[in-house]
Structures are given as structure tokens and as C-alpha cells.
N, C-alpha and C positions, 0 to 999 in steps of 0.2 A: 545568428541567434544573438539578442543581445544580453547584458552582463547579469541583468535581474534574473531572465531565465534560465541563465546559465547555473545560477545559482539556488534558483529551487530546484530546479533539476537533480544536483549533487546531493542537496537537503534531502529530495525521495530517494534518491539511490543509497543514502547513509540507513534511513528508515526501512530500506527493501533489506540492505545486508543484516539488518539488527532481526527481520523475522526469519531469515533465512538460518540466521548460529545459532536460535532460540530452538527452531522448531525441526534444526539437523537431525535427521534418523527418532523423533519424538514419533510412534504409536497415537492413533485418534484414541486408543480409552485413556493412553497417560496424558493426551493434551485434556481431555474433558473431565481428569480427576486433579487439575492442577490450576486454580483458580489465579494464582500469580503470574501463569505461562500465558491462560489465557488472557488478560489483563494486558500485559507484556504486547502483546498481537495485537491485542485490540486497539491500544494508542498507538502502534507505531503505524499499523493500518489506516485509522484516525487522520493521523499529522500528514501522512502520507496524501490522501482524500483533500485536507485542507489546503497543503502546497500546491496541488494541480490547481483550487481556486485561485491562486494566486500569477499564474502563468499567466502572462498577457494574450489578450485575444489573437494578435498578428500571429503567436507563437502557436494555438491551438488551431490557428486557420491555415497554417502553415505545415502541421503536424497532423492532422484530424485521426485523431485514434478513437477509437474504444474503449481502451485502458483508460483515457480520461475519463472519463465517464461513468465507468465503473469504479473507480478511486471515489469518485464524486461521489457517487450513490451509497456507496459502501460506507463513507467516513460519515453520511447523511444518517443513515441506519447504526452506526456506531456510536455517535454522538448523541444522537437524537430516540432512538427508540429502542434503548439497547435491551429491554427485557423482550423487546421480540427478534432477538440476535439468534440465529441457533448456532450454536457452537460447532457444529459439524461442517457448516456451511465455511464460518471463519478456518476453519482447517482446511478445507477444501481451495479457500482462495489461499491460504501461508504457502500450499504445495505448489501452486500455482507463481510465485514468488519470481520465480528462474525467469519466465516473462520476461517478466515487469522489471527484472535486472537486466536483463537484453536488449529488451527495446530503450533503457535509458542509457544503458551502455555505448549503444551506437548512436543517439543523440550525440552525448557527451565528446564522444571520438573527434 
């Protein structure tokens, strides 16, 4: 892996840990009554989605996941069309988190 990737890589796992101690033990009616929480999820998910753009192709040809892709789509839909966001959904991928810290996890190793 070379040193660029090496280091978006780290950049999404800093952004995976940040939804992970947000959204620790948070209830979906306290996430959906907390406009800052969700906000909070929403960019770090976002930035998340944009680093993957940033991985060089040998890297994603080399790795071919899902999880890109879904980062992609997701930071697409965040950025881009966020009043058709449903927030249920964004909590549904925050629990989903542990993933996405694993498989970057064993990258990084």
C-alpha cells in the first residue's frame, strides 16, 4: 500500500472512531431528537465517503470492496441531497460503524 493510501485510510478510521463515541449506547428517538448529533454523523460520514474518493485506483483494485462504494454513495446523498436523508437510515449505517472500523483496521495492520 502506498503512503497517500496509507493515509486516507487513517483519516477514515479517525472519522469512523468520531461516529462510533458520538453515537455509543445513543437510542434512535435521542438520535432523531438531537439535530447536532445528527449533523455530527452526518459530516463525519460525509468526509468519510470523500477520502474513499481520494484512494487511488491500484488501491481500490487491489481492495475491491463494498464499503467503498457505499462510503461513496452515502457521502453522495449527504452532501448532495440531504433533505432526502432519512435519518433513520443514517443511524442504521452509525451502528453499522464497527464494519467499517474492522475492515480498515486490518488494512492498516
Amino acid at each position: 500500500m502506498n503512503p497517500k493510501d496509507r493515509k486516507i485510510l487513517t483519516g477514515i478510521l479517525e472519522f469512523a472512531y468520531k461516529v462510533k463515541r458520538r453515537m455509543s449506547g445513543v437510542p434512535l428517538k435521542e438520535f432523531l431528537d438531537n439535530d447536532d448529533l445528527q449533523e455530527a454523523v452526518l459530516y463525519a460520514l460525509g468526509q468519510m465517503g470523500e477520502k474513499v474518493n481520494h484512494l487511488s485506483e491500484n488501491f481500490k483494485e487491489a481492495y475491491p470492496r463494498r464499503e467503498w462504494y457505499g462510503l461513496i454513495g452515502l457521502r453522495n446523498r449527504v452532501f448532495h441531497s440531504y433533505e432526502d436523508i432519512s435519518m433513520e437510515t443514517i443511524f442504521e449505517a452509525a451502528l453499522r460503524i464497527d464494519d467499517v472500523i474492522e475492515l480498515l483496521c486490518g488494512l492498516l495492520e
